[in-house]
N, C-alpha and C positions, 0 to 999 in steps of 0.2 A: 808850483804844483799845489792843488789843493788837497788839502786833507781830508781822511774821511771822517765822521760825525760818530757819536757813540747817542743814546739815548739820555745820556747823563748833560749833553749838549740841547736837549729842547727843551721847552719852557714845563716849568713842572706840572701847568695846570693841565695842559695838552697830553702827559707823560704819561698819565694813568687810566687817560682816554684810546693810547693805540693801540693796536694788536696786529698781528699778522697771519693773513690767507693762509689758507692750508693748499698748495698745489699739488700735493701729491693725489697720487689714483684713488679713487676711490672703489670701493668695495662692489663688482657686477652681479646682481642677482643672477644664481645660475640659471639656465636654461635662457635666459637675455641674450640677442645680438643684433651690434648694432652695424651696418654696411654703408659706408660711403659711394655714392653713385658717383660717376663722373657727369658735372654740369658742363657744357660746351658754352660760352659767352660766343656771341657773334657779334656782329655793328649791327646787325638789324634784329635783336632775342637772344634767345639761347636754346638747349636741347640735354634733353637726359634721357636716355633709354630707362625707363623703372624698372620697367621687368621684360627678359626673356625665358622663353619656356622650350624646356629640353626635348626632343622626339616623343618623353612620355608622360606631358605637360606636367612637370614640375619644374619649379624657378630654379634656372641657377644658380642663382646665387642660396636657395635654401633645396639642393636635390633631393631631399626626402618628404618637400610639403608639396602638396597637390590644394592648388587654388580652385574654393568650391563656388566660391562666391566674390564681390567686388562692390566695396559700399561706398559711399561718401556721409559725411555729414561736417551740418557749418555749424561753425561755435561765432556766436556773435561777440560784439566786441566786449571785453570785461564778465565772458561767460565762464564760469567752472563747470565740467562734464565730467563728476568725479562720485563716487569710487564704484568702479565696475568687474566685476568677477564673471569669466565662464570656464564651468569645468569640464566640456567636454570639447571644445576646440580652443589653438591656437589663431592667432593675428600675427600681420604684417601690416608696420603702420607706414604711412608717407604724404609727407607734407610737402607743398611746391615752396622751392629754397626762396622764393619771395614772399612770402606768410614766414610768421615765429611763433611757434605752438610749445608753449609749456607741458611737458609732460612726466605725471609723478606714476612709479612703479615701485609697491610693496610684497613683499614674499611673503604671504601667507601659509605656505604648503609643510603641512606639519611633520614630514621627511626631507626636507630639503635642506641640503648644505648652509645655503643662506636666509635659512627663518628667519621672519622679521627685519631682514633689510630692507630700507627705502631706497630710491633712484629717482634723482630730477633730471629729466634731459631736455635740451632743445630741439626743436625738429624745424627744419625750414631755418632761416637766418641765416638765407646766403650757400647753404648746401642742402645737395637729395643727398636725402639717408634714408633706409626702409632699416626699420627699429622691431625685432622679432618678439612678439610676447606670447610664450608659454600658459597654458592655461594652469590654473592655478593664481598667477600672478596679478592680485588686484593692482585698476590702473584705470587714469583719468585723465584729464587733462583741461588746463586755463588757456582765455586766450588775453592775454596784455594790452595787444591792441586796440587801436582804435574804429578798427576796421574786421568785417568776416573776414575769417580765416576758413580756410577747407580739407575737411581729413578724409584720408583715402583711405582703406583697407582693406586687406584682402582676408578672408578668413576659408579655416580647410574643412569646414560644416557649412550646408546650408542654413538660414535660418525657418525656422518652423513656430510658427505662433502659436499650434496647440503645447509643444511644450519647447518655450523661449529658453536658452543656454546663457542665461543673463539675469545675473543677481545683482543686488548691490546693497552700498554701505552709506551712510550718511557720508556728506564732502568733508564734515569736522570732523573725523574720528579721529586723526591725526593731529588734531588742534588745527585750526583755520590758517594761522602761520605757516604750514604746510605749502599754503597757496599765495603767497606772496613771495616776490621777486627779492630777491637777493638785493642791498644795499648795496654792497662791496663794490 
């Protein structure tokens, strides 16, 4: 039967080079939420319902948002689309589980239970997720790839060009490590 290993067992130069992951949860910006869709794989595709909408066109899965509008935009490959603030609507974001869309989320809102938290999530990679962002909450997003990736969203304001619901922040504010991929 083998034994198990203690750290005091690896080579010393290696020893002071490990560490270990943090898996526990991490900390949700309130008013965030995030929804797993059901993907259907087939032998010829696949299929996701995104969105249905209830007798009095709000989504079910968010019954109290009224979809006003319905965007797209592509992020080219090795693009950052970062940092973006609107204060008077929310988003629903969703990416096709065949794209991987990096996306960062900070709580700016200076009543908010969680001031100042950040959130990196994945979108796409294999799952539909529609990912809720509160307004208030600055947020962006990289794409890793090597290839356009495509973002959907639904937002509960139209947009109006005389006066745009769309601020933004330099992509460093956060430090540019911010926008790099995880080693680990």
């Amino acid at each position: 039967m083998l034994k198990s290993l203690s750290l005091k067992d690896i080579d010393e130069v290696v020893q002071s080079k490990i560490k270990s992951r943090n898996y526990s949860s991490k900390q949700i910006i309130q008013g965030i939420k995030i929804v797993t869709l059901k993907n259907h794989a087939e032998e010829d595709g696949d299929f996701c319902e995104i969105a249905q909408f209830t007798p009095h066109n709000t989504l079910e899965s968010f019954p109290e948002y009224r979809v006003a509008q319905i965007n797209r935009t592509k992020h080219h490959a090795g693009a950052i689309k970062a940092w973006h603030l609107q204060l008077k609507q929310d988003m629903i974001w969703y990416v096709s589980p065949s794209d991987h869309l990096f996306v960062g989320l900070w709580d700016v809102r200076k009543d908010s239970k969680t001031k100042g938290v950040t959130m990196r999530v994945i979108l796409g990679d294999g799952f539909s997720t529609l990912l809720f962002i509160p307004r208030g909450v600055v947020h962006g997003s990289a794409n890793f790839l090597n290839t356009p990736v495509s973002l959907y969203y639904f937002t509960n304001k139209r947009f109006n060009i005389k006066d745009p619901d769309e601020k933004r922040l330099p992509w460093d504010i956060l430090g540019s490590s911010f926008w790099t991929p995880s080693k680990e």
